[in-house]
C-alpha positions in Angstrom: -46.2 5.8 -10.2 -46.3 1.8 -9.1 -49.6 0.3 -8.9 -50.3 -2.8 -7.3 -52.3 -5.5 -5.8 -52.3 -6.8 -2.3 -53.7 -9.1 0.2 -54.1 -7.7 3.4 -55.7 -9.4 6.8 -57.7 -11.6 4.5 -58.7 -8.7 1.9 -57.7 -8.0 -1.8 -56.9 -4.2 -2.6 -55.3 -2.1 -4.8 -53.4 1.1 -4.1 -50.5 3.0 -4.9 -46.6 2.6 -3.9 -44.8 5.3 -2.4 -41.5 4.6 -0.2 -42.2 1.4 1.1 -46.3 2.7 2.0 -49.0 1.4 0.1 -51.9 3.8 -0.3 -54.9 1.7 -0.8 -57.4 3.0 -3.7 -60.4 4.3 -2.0 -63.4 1.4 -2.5 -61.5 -1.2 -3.3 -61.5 -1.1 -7.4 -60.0 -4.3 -9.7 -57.0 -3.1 -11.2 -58.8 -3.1 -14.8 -61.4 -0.6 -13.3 -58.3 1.5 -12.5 -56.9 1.5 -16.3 -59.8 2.1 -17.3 -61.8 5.2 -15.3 -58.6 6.3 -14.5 -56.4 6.2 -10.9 -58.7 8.1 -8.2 -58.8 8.6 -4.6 -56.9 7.4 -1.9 -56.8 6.7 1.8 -54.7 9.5 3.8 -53.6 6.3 6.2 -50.5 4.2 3.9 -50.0 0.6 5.3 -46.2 -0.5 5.5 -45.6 -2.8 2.5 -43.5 -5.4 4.5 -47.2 -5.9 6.1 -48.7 -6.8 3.0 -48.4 -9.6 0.7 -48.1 -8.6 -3.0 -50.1 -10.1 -5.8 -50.2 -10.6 -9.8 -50.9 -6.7 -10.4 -53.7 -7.4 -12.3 -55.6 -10.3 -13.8 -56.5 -9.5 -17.6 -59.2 -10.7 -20.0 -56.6 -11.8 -22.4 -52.8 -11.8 -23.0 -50.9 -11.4 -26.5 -47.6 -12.7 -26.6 -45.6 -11.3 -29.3 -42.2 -12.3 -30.5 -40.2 -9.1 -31.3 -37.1 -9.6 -30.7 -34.8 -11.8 -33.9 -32.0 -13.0 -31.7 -34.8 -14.9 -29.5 -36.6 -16.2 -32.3 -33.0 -17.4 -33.8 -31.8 -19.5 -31.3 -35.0 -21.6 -30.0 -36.1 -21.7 -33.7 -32.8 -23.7 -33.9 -33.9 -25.8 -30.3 -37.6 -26.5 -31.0 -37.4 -27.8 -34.6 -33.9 -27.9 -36.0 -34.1 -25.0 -37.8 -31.6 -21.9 -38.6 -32.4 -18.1 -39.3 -35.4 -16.1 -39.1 -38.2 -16.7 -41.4 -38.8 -13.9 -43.7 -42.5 -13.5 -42.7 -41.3 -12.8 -39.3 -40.1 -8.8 -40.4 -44.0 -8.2 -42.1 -45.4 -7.5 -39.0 -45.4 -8.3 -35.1 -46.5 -11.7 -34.4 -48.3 -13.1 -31.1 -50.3 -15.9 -29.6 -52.7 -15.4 -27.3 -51.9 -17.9 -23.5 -54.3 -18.4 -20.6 -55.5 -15.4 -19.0 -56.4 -17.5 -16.0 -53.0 -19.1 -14.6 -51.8 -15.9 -13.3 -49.2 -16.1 -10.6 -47.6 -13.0 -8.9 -44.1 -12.2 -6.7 -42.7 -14.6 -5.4 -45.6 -17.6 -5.5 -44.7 -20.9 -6.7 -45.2 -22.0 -10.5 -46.4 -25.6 -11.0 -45.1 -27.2 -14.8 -46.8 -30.4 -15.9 -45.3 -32.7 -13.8 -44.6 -35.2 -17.0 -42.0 -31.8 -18.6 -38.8 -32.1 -18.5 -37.7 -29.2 -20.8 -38.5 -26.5 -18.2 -38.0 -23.1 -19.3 -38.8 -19.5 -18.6 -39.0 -16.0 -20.5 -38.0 -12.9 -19.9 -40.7 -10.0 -20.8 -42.0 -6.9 -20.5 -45.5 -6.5 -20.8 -47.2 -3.3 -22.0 -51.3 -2.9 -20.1 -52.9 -1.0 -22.6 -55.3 2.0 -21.7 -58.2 3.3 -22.7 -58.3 4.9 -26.5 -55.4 2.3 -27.8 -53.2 4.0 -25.2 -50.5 2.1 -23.3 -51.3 2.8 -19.4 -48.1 0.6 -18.1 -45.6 -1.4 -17.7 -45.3 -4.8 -15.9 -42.2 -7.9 -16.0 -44.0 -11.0 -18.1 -42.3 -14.5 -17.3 -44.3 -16.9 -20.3 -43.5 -20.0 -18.3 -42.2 -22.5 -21.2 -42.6 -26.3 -21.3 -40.3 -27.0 -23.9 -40.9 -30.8 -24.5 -44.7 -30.0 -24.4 -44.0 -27.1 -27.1 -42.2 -28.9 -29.3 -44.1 -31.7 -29.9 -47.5 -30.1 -30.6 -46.2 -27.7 -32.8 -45.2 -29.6 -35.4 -49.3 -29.7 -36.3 -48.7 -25.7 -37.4 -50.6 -24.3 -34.5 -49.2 -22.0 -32.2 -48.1 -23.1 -28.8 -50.8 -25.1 -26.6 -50.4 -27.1 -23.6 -46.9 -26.3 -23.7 -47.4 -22.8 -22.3 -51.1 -22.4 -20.8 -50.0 -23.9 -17.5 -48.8 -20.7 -16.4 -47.9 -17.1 -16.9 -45.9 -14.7 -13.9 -46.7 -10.7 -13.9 -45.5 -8.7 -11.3 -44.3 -7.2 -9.1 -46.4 -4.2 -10.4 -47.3 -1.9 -12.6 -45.1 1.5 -13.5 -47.7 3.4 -15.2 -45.8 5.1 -18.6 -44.8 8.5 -17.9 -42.8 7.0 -15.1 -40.7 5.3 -18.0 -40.1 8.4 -20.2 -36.6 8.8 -19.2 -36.1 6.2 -21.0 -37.5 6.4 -24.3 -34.6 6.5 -27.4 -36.5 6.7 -30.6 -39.2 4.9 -29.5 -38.2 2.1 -27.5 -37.5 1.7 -23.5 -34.0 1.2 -23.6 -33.7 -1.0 -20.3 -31.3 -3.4 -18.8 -33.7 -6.4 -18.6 -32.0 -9.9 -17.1 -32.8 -13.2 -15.6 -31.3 -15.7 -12.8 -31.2 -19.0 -11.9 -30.8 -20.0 -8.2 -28.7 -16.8 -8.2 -26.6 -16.6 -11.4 -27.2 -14.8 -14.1 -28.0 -17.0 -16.9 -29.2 -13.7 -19.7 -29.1 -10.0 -20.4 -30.1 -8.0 -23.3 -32.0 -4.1 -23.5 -35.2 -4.2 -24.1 -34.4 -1.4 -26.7 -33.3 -4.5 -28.7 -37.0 -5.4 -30.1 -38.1 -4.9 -33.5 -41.3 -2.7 -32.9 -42.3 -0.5 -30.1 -44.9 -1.4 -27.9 -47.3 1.0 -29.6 -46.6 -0.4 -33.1 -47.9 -3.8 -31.5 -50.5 -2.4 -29.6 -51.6 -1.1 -33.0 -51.1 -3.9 -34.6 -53.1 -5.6 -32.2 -56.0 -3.7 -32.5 -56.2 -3.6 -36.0 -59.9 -5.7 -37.5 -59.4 -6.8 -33.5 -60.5 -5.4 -30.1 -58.2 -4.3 -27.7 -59.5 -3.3 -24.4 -58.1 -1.5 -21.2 -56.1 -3.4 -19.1 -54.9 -6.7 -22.0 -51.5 -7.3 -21.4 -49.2 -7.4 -24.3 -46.0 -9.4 -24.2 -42.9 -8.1 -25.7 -41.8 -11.4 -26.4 -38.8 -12.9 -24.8 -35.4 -10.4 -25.0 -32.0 -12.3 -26.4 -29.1 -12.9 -25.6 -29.8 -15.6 -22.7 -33.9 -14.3 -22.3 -34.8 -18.2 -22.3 -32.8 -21.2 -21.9 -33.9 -22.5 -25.2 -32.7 -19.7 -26.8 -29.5 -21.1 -24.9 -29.4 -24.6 -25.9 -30.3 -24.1 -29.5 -27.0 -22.2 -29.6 -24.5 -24.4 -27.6 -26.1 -27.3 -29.7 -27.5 -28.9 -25.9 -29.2 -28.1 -22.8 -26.7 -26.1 -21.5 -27.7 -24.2 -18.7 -29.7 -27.1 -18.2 -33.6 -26.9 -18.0 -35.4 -26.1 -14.2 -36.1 -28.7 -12.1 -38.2 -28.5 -8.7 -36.8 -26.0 -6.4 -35.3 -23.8 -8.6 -35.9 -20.3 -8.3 -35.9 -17.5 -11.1 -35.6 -14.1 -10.8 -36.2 -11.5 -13.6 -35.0 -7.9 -13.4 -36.0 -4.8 -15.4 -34.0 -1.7 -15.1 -36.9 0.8 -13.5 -39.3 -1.4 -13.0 -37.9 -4.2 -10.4 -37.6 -7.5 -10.2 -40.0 -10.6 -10.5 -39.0 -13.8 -8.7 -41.0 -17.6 -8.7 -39.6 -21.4 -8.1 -40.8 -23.6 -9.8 -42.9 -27.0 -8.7 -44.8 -30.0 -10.1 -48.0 -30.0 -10.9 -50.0 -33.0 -10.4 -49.5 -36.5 -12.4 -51.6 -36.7 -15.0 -52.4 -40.2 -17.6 -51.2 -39.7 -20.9 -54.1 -37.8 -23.4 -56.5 -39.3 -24.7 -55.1 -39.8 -28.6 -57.7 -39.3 -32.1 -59.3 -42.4 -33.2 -58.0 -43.5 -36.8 -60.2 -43.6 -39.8 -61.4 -43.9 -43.3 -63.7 -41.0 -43.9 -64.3 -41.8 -47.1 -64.9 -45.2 -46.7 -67.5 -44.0 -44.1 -69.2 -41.8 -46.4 -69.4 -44.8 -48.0 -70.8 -46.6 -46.1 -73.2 -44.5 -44.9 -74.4 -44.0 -48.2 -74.8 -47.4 -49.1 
């Protein structure tokens, strides 16, 4: 079953797919109030879906980005900071960050990067919704919009990834709830074809199959001294073998493809789900930040004691 969200003459529903219909939910629930009371009623009249305008399939209270798959975290370990291999902590357990639940975009709208970036990147995902009763309901395509330059600097503090990724997040173009998917379970893993374009070439491909943990291993992991609550996206983390372009240049040695520019346009595609396209755009200019004041603290203890 495909879930999704629309706009339709000036009015935001959800509904349900079905050869080229949509079949609007009856009362107009949020998409998290259909993960989580379940998918109920709807309209016997279907609307055609060229006549509607799809949306992010849902907007979530909070997104975990994992990294679970070693080739990725191989190559743009190698482009961020210089470094080679996988660090042994990574195999203890699924790691994630949490990005900005609020700089959703959907199908086809355009992405806007810091305008001062010029290591533009994107991601390929899957992103697991988890249900209610640390269940997964779903399955979307995540793009973690990436600015590299951003990323790279402000990492070197030891903090997770800031102003380098909260500008923006793609899901879409909707949701194929989990049974849908069975077919292709192999020991636990979705073993799909997942790959991602650039203006029309392929740039990476890799099975999704190829992560280190299942989606429920995370989701546990996840919800573990933690809440987890119906409808949280969880991100796979970006697949190998071309998933990113920094993956890319930390392996040819340079930016090679080179990074996105305005106008380009990016398409991912996941065998039985679909495919999830965006071009990219500036943002507005912005000064540079504000930088910390320098001092003495213990000369103003000092002081202040004295």
């Amino acid at each position: 079953m495909r879930l999704i969200t629309y706009r339709h003459d000036g009015r935001i529903g959800t509904g349900i797919l079905q050869n080229d219909q949509v079949r609007p939910f009856v009362g107009e629930p949020a998409m998290t109030q259909v993960i989580e009371q379940g998918i109920g009623e709807v309209a016997d009249q279907g609307i055609p879906l060229a006549d509607i305008q799809l949306l992010a399939p849902l907007r979530p209270t909070s997104i975990r980005d994992f990294v679970a798959f070693e080739e990725h975290v191989e190559g743009v370990r190698r482009s961020i900071d210089g470094a080679t291999g996988v660090p042994e902590a990574w195999y203890d357990a699924p790691a994630f960050y949490f990005t900005n639940p609020h700089a959703i975009y959907g199908p086809d709208d355009d992405v806007p990067f810091p305008a001062a970036s010029v290591a533009r990147d994107f991601e390929l995902e899957v992103a697991a919704i988890a249900g209610p009763d640390r269940t997964i309901f779903g399955y979307t395509i995540f793009n973690d919009w990436s600015a590299r330059d951003l990323q790279s600097r402000e990492m070197t503090i030891n903090l997770g990834p800031a102003k380098g990724k909260d500008f923006a997040s793609s899901l879409g173009p909707w949701i194929v709830t989990a049974d849908e998917l069975s077919p292709y379970e192999k020991d636990g893993f979705l073993d799909l074809w997942c790959s991602a374009s650039v203006n029309g070439t392929e740039v990476g491909r890799d099975l999704l199959s190829n992560m280190g943990w299942t989606f429920e291993a995370m989701l546990a992991h996840a919800a573990r001294d933690s809440v987890v609550r119906p409808g949280d996206v969880l991100g796979s983390g970006t697949v190998g073998n071309g998933g990113c372009l920094a993956e890319l240049w930390g392996r040819n040695g340079r930016q090679a493809p080179p990074p996105l520019t305005d106008g380009d346009v990016v398409t991912l595609t996941v065998e039985g789900i679909g495919s999830l396209t965006n071009r990219i755009i500036s943002g507005p200019e912005h000064g540079p930040a504000v930088p910390a004041r320098r001092r003495d603290p213990a000369r103003a203890r000092h002081e202040r004691q004295h």
